[in-house]
C-alpha angles and dihedrals in degrees: 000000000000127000112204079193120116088227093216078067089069109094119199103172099101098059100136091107138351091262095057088043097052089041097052093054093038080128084070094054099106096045088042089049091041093047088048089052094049105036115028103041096207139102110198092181094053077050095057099047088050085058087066101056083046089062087048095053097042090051095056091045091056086048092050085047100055108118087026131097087237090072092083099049081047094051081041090058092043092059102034076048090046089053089048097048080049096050098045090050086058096039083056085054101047090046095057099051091046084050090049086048095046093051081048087052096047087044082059093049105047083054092047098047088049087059089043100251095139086159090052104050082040087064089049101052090054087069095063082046081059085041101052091040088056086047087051092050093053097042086056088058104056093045077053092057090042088049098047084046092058087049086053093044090051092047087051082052104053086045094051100056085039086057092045086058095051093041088057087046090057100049101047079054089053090057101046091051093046084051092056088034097057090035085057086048089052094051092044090049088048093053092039090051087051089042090075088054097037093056099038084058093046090048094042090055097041083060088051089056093047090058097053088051085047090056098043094052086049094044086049097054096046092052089046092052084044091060102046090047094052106037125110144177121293153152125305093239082047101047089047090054091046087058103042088050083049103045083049098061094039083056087058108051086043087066096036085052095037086054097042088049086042088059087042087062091043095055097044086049094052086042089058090046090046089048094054103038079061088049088051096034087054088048090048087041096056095037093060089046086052087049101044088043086054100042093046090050082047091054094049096049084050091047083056092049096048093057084046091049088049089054095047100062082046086058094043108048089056087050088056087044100056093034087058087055092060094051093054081051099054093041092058084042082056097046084049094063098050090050079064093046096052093047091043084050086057096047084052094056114109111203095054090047090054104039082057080045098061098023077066090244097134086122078065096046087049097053093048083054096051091045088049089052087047088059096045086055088049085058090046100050094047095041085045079053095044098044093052097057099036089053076061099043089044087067094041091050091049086050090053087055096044090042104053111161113238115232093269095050086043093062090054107032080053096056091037097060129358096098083066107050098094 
């Protein structure tokens, strides 16, 4: 890895924190800025601010995921999403302060290797050996965390199709049972509108059939009184055919009377029926309202999920997109920093250090000190960047936790602005 530095232009004599050390060498800011373009092939601070759309995202998936089972792969990602913010606000942290030793410890070696302690400024670069292994560590880590993130986004994905298909599912069963349900409402409303006929025939005939009964109890009694009046003594033949004329026609009109009370009872028994099939028919009448009144609100709230659930696999696709950008990001952070493993591993290494030593090359040993120093300026400049802006991002990623739309905001806040998040 080249440095196009002249290395005397490093100073190292405001190390007492990153600020003084950046600001002291802020001659060096354009070739800094130029060597980190062309040689690391990251931007951490990019990274960080990508972190933040992330949140929003992430926040107005939840939202379109209310009511769904993907919701709980979404609230998952936001506080696996949530740890990782945290830990790479204190891995900025870490980074910067083992930038700002290292440079201390460089400060040390190039004092040491001008007195001819070669040992002893050997001792102190394995330090910033010990340094960059810990950086690497906790760069793994983190491209860890933004690797384990994609697999969850993937996994909110795959739920949230699965929960679109049911979602459709539901809602052609919905139909279907809206359309028997309103042809049931449309045969109960034809037999409630006959029952009103039905039973004003069956109590119009059943008065018709009062007054004949009426007017068979009156005939009998006149022709009784007619009798008494009229009868007279006779002879016994006579009498016996009188009465037998008499107990015949009395025969009669008790069958005629029994039949006509028999259809009376009939009729009042098909005018209960009829009663209480309208009483039935009114219940059934105004339970299937109520059912059809409850699956069409029900439609309509699944017809609003389904355009939430849409959004959100819209939302987040773009979440497991950009995901998958930061941890591109933390894997090439990671490769960085083995890059500065390896080279501190070579500074550490003895043999080299002394043969420079005897062959009277400490002005050599000096400048590979001073490039190495350069580079450690280089990690401290981009993680001072990065930390600034993820202490920022950290409090707005806590606010979108505390702050979690509710399924009515959601359909809104979706629609609102997530054409605009990127």
């Amino acid at each position: 890895m080249s440095m196009q530095i002249r290395s005397e232009n490093l100073c190292l004599s405001e190390v007492g924190s990153i600020e003084l050390a950046i600001e002291s060498n802020k001659h060096l800011d354009s070739k800094l800025d130029e060597f980190i373009e062309n040689n690391h092939k990251i931007d951490l601070s990019l990274a960080m601010k990508n972190l933040v759309t992330v949140g929003k995202i992430l926040n107005r998936a939840y939202g379109g995921s209310i009511g769904f089972k993907c919701s709980t792969s979404t609230i998952k990602i936001l506080s696996e999403y949530q740890s990782m913010i945290h830990n790479s606000c204190l891995a900025c942290s870490t980074f910067v302060s083992a930038c700002l030793n290292s440079l201390k410890y460089h400060k040390c070696a190039i004092a040491l290797v001008e007195k001819d302690k070669i040992e002893a400024a050997l001792a102190i670069m394995e330090k910033c050996s010990e340094l960059a292994s810990k950086m690497v560590k906790a760069s793994e880590e983190l491209a860890n965390q933004a690797d384990e993130l994609c697999k969850l986004s993937e996994e909110a994905l795959t739920a949230a199709r699965e929960d679109k298909k049911v979602s459709q599912q539901e809602i052609e069963q919905i139909a279907e049972l809206i359309r028997v349900s309103r042809a049931k409402q449309a045969e109960l409303e034809a037999n409630k509108n006959s029952l009103p006929k039905k039973i004003e025939e069956i109590q119009e005939e059943k008065q018709k059939i009062e007054r004949s009964i009426d007017q068979l109890i009156e005939k009998a009694d006149r022709e009784n009184t007619h009798e008494i009046v009229n009868s007279s003594p006779s002879p016994a033949t006579s009498s016996l055919k009188s009465t037998d004329n008499n107990n015949e026609k009395k025969g009669k009109k008790i069958s005629r009377s029994e039949k006509l009370y028999q259809k009376e009872k009939e009729l009042s028994d098909s005018l209960k029926d009829l009663e209480r099939e309208e009483r039935i028919s009114n219940a059934e009448m105004a339970e299937i309202s109520t059912k059809i009144k409850n699956l069409t609100v029900k439609n309509e709230d699944l017809e609003t999920f389904q355009v939430l659930i849409n959004k959100s696999i819209e939302l987040l696709e773009l979440s497991k997109k950009e995901l998958g950008k930061i941890k591109t990001t933390f894997e090439l952070t990671k490769d960085f920093w083995i890059v500065v493993l390896n080279h501190c591993n070579e500074l550490t290494d003895l043999g080299t250090f002394k043969n420079n030593a005897k062959a009277d090359l400490k002005d050599e040993v000096i400048e590979k000190l001073r490039l190495s120093g350069l580079q450690w300026l280089c990690l401290g400049k981009i993680n001072y960047k990065a930390k600034e802006i993820i202490e920022d991002v950290s409090k707005q990623v806590d606010g979108f936790l505390n702050n979690l739309p509710t399924k009515s905001e959601a359909a809104r806040i979706l629609q609102d602005e997530a054409e605009n998040l990127f």
